[in-house]
N, C-alpha and C positions, 0 to 999 in steps of 0.2 A: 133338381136337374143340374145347378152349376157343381152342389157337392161331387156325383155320382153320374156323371154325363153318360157311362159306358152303358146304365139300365135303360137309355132312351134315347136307342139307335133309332133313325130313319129310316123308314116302311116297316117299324112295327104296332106304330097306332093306325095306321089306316087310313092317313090323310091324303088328297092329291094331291097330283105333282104342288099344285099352288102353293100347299100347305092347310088347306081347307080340309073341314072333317065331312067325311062323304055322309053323313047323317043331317048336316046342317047344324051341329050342334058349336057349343064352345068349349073353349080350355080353360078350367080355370086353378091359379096357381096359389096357394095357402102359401106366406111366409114363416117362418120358426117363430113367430112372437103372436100370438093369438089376439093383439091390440093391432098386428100390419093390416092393412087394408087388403082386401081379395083382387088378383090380376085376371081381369077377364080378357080373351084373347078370339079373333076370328079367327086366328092366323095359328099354324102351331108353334107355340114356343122354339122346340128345335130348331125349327126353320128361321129362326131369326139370329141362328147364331149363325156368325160367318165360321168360314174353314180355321182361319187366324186365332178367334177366338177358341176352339174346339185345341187348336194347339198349345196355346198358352195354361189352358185350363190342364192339357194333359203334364206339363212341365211343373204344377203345382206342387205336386206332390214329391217331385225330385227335388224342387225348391226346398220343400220344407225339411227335407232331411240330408240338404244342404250339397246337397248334388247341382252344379251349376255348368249350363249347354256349352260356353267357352272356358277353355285352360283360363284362370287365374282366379282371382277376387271376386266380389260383389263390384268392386269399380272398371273392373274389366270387361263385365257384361254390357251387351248393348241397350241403350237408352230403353225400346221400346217392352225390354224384358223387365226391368226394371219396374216401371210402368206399370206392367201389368201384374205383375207377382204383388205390389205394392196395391195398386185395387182388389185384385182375389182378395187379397189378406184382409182388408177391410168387409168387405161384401161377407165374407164365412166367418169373420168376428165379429158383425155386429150386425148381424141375424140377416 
């Protein structure tokens, strides 16, 4: 989900509004290293992402290929972009 956020838009699992699966069932999340532990969820995943993060996440990829949201440098940019380009990067580099 944090790779490919765009496959798993909201109201297309069939959760309610809460975030609950109208089945009663759970979510659960496989990470990329088949030794990570499985994330089992009441809640839907998506749903726990705030609006802020779904932004950041979408700015990743202009990150990576050095496209940056304010006129100038990497030191020009605001703290909390910084921030967070610098966790992505870690999170999708080490699984």
């Amino acid at each position: 989900m944090a790779k490919e956020p765009g496959k798993y838009p909201c109201g297309r699992c069939g959760c309610t509004p809460e975030g609950r699966d109208q089945d009663g069932g759970r979510w659960k999340i496989f990470g990329g290293d088949p030794t990570a532990p499985e994330i089992v969820s009441e809640i839907c995943p998506r749903r726990l992402l705030t609006h802020r993060t779904l932004e950041f996440m979408r700015l990743y990829g202009h990150y990576k290929r050095g496209v940056l949201p304010v006129a100038g440098g990497l030191l020009d940019q605001p703290a909390a972009y910084c921030d967070a380009m610098a966790t992505l990067e870690q999170w999708l580099t080490d699984g």
